[in-house]
C-alpha positions as CSV (number, residue, x, y, z in Angstrom):
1,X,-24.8,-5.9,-18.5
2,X,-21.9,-8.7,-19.0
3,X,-19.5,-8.5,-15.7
4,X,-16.4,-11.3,-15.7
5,X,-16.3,-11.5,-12.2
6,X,-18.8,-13.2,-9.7
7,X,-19.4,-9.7,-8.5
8,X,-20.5,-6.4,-9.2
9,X,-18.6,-3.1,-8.7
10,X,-14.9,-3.8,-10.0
11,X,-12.5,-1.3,-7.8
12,X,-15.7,-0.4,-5.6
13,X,-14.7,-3.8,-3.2
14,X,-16.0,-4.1,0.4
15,X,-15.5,-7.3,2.4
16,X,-17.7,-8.4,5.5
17,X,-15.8,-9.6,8.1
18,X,-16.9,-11.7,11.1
19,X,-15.0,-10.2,14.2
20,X,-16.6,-9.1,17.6
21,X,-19.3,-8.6,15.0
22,X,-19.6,-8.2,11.4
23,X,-17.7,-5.4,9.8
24,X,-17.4,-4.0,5.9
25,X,-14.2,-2.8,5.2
26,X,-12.9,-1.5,1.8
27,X,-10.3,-2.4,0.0
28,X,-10.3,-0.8,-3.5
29,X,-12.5,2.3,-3.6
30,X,-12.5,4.6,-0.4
31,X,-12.6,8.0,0.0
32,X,-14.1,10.7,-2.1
33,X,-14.3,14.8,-1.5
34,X,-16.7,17.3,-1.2
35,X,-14.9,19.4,-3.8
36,X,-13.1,17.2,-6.6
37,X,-16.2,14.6,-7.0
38,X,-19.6,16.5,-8.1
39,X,-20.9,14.1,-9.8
40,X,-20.5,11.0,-7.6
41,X,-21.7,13.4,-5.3
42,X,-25.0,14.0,-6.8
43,X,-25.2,10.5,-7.5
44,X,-25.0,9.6,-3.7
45,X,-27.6,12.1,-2.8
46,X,-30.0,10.6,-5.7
47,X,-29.5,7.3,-3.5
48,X,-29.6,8.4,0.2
49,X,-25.8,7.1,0.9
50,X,-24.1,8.0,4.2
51,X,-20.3,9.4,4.0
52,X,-18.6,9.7,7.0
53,X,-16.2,12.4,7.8
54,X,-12.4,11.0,7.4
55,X,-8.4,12.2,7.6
56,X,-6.4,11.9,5.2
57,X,-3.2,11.7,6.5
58,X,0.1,10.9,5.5
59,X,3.4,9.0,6.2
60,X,6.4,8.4,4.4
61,X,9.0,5.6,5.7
62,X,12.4,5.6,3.4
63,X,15.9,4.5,4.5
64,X,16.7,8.1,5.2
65,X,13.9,9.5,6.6
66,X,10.4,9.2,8.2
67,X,7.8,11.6,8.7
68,X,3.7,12.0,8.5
69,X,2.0,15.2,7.3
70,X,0.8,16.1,10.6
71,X,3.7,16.9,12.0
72,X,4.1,19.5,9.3
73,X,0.5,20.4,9.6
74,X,0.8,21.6,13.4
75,X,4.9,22.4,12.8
76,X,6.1,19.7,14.8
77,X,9.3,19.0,12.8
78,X,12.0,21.5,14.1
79,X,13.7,19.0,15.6
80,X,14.8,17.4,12.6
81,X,17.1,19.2,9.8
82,X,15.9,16.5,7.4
83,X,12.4,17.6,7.8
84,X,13.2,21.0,7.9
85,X,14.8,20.8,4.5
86,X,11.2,18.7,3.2
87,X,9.6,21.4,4.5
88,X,11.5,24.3,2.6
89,X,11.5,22.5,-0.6
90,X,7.6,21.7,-0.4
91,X,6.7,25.0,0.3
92,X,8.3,26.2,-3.0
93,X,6.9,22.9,-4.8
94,X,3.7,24.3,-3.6
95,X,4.3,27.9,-4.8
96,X,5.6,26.7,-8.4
97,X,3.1,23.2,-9.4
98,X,0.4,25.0,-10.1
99,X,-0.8,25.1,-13.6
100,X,2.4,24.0,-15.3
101,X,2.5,23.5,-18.7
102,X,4.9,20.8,-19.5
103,X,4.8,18.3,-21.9
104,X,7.5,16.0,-19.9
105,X,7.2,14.0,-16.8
106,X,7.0,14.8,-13.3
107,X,10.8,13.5,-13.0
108,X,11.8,16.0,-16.3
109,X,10.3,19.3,-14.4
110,X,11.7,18.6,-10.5
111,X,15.3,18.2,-12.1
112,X,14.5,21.2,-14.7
113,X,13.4,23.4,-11.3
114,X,16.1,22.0,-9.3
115,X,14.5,19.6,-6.7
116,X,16.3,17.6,-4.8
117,X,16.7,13.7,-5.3
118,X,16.1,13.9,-1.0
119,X,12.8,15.8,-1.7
120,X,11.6,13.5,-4.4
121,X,12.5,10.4,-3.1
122,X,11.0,11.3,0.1
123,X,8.1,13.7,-0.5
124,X,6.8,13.6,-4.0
125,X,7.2,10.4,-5.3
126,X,5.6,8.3,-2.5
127,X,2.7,10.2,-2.0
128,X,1.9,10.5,-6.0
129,X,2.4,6.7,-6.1
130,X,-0.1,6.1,-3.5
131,X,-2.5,8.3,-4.8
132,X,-2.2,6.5,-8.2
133,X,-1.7,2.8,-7.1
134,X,2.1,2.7,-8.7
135,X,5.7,2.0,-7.9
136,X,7.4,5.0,-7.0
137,X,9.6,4.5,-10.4
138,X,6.7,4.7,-12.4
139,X,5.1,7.3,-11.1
140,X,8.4,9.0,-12.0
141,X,7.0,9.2,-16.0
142,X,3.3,10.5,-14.8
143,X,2.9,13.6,-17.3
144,X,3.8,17.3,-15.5
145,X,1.0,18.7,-17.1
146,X,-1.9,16.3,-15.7
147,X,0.1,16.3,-12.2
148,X,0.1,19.7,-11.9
149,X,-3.6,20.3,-12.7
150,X,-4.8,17.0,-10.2
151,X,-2.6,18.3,-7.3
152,X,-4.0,21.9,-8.0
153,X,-7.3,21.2,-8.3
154,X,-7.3,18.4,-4.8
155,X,-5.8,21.5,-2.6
156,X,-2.9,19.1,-2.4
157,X,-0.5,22.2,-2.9
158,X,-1.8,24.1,0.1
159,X,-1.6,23.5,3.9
160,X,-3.9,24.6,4.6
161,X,-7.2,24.7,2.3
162,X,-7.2,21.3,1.9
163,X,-11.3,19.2,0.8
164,X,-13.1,17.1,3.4
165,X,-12.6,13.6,2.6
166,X,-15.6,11.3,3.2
167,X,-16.0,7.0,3.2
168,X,-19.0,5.6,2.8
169,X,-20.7,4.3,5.5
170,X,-21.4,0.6,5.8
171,X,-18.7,0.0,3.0
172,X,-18.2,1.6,-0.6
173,X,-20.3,-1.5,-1.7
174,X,-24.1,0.2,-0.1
175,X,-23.4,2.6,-3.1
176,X,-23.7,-0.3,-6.1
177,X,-26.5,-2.4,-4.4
178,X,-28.7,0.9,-4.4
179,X,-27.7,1.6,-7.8
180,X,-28.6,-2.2,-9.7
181,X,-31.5,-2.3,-7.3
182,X,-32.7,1.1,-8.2
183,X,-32.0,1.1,-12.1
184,X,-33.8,-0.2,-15.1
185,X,-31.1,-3.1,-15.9
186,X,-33.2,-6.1,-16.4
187,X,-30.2,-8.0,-17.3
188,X,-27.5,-8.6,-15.2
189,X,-25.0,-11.2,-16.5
190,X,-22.1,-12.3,-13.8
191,X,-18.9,-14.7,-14.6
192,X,-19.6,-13.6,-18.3
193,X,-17.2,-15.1,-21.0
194,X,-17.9,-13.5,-23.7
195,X,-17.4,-13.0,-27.4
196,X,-18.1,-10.1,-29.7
197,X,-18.3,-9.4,-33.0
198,X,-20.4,-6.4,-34.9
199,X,-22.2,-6.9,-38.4
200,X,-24.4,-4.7,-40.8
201,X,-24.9,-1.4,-37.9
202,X,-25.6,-4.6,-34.9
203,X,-23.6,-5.9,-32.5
204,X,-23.5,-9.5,-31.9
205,X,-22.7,-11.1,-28.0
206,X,-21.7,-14.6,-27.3
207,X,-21.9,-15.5,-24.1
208,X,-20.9,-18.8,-22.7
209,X,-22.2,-20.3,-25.7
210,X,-25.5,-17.7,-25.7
211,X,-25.7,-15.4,-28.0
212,X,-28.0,-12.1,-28.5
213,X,-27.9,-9.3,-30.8
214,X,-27.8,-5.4,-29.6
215,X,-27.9,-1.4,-31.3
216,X,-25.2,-1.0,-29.3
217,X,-22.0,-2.0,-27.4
218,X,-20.4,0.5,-23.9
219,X,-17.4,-1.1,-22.7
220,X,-17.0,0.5,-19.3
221,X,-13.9,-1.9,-18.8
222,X,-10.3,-1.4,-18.7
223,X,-8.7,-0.7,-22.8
224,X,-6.5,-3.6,-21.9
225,X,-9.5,-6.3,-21.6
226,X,-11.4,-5.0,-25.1
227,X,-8.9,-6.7,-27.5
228,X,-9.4,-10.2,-26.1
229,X,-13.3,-9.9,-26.5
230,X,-13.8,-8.6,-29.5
231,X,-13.0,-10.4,-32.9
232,X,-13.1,-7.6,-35.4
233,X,-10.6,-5.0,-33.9
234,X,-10.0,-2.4,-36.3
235,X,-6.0,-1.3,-36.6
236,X,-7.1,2.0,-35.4
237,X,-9.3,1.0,-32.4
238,X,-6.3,-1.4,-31.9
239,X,-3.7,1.3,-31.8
240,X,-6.0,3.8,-29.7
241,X,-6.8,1.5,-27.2
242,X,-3.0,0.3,-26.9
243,X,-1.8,3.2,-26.1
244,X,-3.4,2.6,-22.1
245,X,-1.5,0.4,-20.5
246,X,-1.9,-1.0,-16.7
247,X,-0.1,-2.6,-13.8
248,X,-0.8,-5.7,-11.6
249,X,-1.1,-4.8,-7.8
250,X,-1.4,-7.1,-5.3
251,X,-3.5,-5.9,-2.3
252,X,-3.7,-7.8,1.2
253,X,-6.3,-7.4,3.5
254,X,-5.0,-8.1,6.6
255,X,-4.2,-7.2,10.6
256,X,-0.2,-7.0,10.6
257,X,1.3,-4.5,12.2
258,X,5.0,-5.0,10.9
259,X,3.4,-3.5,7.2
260,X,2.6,0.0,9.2
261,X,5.3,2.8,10.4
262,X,7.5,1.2,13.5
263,X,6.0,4.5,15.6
264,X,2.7,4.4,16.3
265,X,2.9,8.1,16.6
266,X,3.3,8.5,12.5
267,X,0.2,6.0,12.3
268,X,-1.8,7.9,9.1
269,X,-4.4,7.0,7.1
270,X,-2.5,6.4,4.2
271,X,1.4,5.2,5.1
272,X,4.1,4.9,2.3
273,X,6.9,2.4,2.3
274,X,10.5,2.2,0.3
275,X,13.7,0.5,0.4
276,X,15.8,-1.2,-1.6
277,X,13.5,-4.0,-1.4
278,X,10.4,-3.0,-1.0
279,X,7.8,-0.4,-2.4
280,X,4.1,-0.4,-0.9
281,X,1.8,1.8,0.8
282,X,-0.5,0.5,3.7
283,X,-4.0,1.9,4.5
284,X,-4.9,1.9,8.0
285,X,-9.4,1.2,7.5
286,X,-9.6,2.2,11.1
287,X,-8.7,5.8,10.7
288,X,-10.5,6.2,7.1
289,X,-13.4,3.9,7.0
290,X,-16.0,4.0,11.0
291,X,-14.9,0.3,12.1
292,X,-16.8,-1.0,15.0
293,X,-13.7,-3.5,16.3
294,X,-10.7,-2.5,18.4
295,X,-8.6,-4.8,16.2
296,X,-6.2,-2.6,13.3
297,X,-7.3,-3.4,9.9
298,X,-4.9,-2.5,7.2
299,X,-4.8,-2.9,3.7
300,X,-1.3,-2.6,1.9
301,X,-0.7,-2.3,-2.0
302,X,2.2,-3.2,-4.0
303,X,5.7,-4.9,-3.6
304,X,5.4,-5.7,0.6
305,X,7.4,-8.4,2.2
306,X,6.4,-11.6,3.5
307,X,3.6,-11.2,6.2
308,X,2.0,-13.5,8.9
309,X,-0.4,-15.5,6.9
310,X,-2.3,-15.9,10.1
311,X,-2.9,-12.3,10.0
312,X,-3.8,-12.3,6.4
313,X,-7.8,-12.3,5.9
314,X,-7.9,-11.8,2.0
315,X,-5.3,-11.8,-0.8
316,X,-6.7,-9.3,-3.9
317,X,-5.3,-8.0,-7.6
318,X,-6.1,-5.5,-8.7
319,X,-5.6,-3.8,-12.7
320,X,-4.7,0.2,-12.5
321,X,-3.9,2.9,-15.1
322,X,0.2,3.5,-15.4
323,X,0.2,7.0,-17.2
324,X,2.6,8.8,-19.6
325,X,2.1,11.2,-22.1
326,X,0.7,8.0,-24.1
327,X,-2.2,7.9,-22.1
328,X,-2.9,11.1,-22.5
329,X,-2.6,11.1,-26.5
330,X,-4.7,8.3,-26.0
331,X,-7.5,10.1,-24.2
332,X,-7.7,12.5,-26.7
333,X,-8.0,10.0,-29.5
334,X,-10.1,8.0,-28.1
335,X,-12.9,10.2,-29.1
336,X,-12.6,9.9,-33.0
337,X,-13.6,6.3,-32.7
338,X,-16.4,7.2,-30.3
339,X,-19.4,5.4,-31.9
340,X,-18.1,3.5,-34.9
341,X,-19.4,0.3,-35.4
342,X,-22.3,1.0,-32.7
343,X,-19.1,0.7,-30.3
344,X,-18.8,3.2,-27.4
345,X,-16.0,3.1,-24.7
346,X,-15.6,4.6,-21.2
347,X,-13.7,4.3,-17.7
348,X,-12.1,6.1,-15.4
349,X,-8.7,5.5,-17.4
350,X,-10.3,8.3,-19.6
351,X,-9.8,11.1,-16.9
352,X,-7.5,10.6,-13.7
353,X,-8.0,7.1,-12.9
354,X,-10.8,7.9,-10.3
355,X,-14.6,7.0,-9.9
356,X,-15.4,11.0,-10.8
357,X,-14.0,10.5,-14.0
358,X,-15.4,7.1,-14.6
359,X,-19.0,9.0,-14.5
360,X,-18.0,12.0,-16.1
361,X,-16.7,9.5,-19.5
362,X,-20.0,7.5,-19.1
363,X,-22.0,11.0,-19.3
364,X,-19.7,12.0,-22.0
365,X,-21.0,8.8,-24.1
366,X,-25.0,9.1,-23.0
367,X,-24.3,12.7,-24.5
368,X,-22.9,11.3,-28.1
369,X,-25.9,8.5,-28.1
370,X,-28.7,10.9,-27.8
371,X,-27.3,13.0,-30.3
């Protein structure tokens, strides 16, 4: 196994922190469900990890409006027409997402069905962009298609029969030292810089100036990285493995509360921010992850303004999956290169974007090895 960084785990990040006492909170990786995630789930049970129970709340703060899902969840919002009118129009979103089948983008279908720019700026689009780490424009150009079926599939268009959400106890992070210490990898390369090239059915690895020769090659990275690391792209794996592209976010783990709603009352686990300046969401650990400390730690993604650096305790950057109807060409091409060369690729880029689907694409390639 050759890993680039100085650690193991990529997205699956927890940080120790010395407060009162020592704390592991997350800051990539957190939550998973009891429904969506089968085979991470079996995989935690194979290693004895303990989830804990979590909320998944949910706020939205725009310039016209601000609001968290439980005040539609126990109908606290008749006091506000603005809510009201979010309410009616995600009621029929709720009735009508299901199991479309659209070849356009989520923007293409709410106009076609007659949405709202209110509802979409302030209801749909910052809660799909938090769920998939992107800018609220972007997210504008996720395929209908793949929406619908995620959203279905999560309960996220019902009110009611919603998953149990779960962290992991101790820090996402438990999960990947039981996994390297429990495996059969002998080999474990960190703050690899490496170079690849395949000859005569063998694949060839140079790393930092050391090389050694393989049957085979898995690159469970992102499609972006491959090119740089391999010298004898072919024009089609070039062109598959193009067609993925990604975007830069910069994280912040930190204890600032000017980066979380101005009520405390719409404090949610997951909180959505947008102006004309500013697009980020901020995760509050305290409410998703079991912190022992009585000091609020957030973590807050994307385009957020200038913060206290005296409340900043790490600075992060994260790679994630922007998707169109590219990527999802992509996915399905991606298949008639499987194996050529000895070469094998997987990721969660492959599905969703989410640790279920990075398994599922890794099983997918055990499956064509074994025959």
């Amino acid at each position: 196994m050759f890993e680039k960084d100085s650690r193991l785990g990529g997205h699956t990040h927890t940080h120790t922190l010395e407060l009162e006492k020592k704390i592991r909170v997350d800051s990539g990786f957190i939550v998973m469900n009891d429904r969506n995630y089968p085979l991470l789930t079996k995989l935690f049970l194979e290693l004895e990890i303990e989830l804990h129970p979590t909320s998944m709340s949910f706020s939205v703060d725009t310039e016209n409006i601000s609001w968290c899902s439980e005040e539609f969840k126990k109908f606290r919002f008749f006091n506000s027409l603005k809510k009201i009118r979010i309410f009616l129009e995600m009621v029929r979103f709720n009735n009508i997402a299901s199991n479309v089948d659209s070849n356009g983008s989520i923007e293409d279908w709410l106009k076609e069905k007659k949405f709202s720019e209110f509802f979409k700026k302030n209801y749909v689009y910052p809660m799909s962009a938090s769920i998939w780490s992107s800018s609220q424009e972007s997210i504008s150009r996720f395929p209908m298609k793949s929406f619908s079926r995620f959203f279905n599939n999560h309960g996220l268009l019902d009110l009611i029969k919603r998953p149990q959400w779960f962290s992991v106890l101790g820090g996402s992070n438990t999960y990947i030292e039981k996994l390297i210490n429990q495996s059969k990898i002998n080999n474990i390369f960190k703050n690899a810089n490496v170079s690849i090239k395949r000859e005569k059915e063998k694949v060839f690895v140079l790393n930092n100036d050391k090389e050694n020769q393989y049957d085979v090659i898995i690159f469970a990275c992102h499609a972006n990285q491959v090119g740089a690391i391999v010298d004898d792209m072919s024009s089609e794996e070039d062109e598959i493995l193009s067609m993925f592209e990604y975007t830069t976010n910069n994280a912040l783990l930190h204890h600032d509360q000017n980066l979380m709603p101005n009520e405390k009352s719409l404090w949610s686990s997951w909180n959505s921010f947008k102006n004309n300046k500013y697009d980020y969401v901020s995760y509050w650990m305290n409410n998703l992850q079991k912190l022992d400390t009585e000091r609020d730690i957030f973590v807050t993604l994307g385009n957020y303004p200038d913060v206290d650096e005296e409340k900043v305790i790490k600075k992060i950057q994260y790679e994630h999956p922007l998707y169109s109807e590219q990527t999802i060409k992509g996915q399905k091409l991606i298949r008639s290169i499987q194996g050529n060369r000895k070469t094998y690729f997987t990721g969660a880029h492959l599905g969703y974007g989410f640790h279920e689907d990075g398994i599922k694409s890794s099983l997918e390639v055990i499956k064509i090895i074994n025959g």
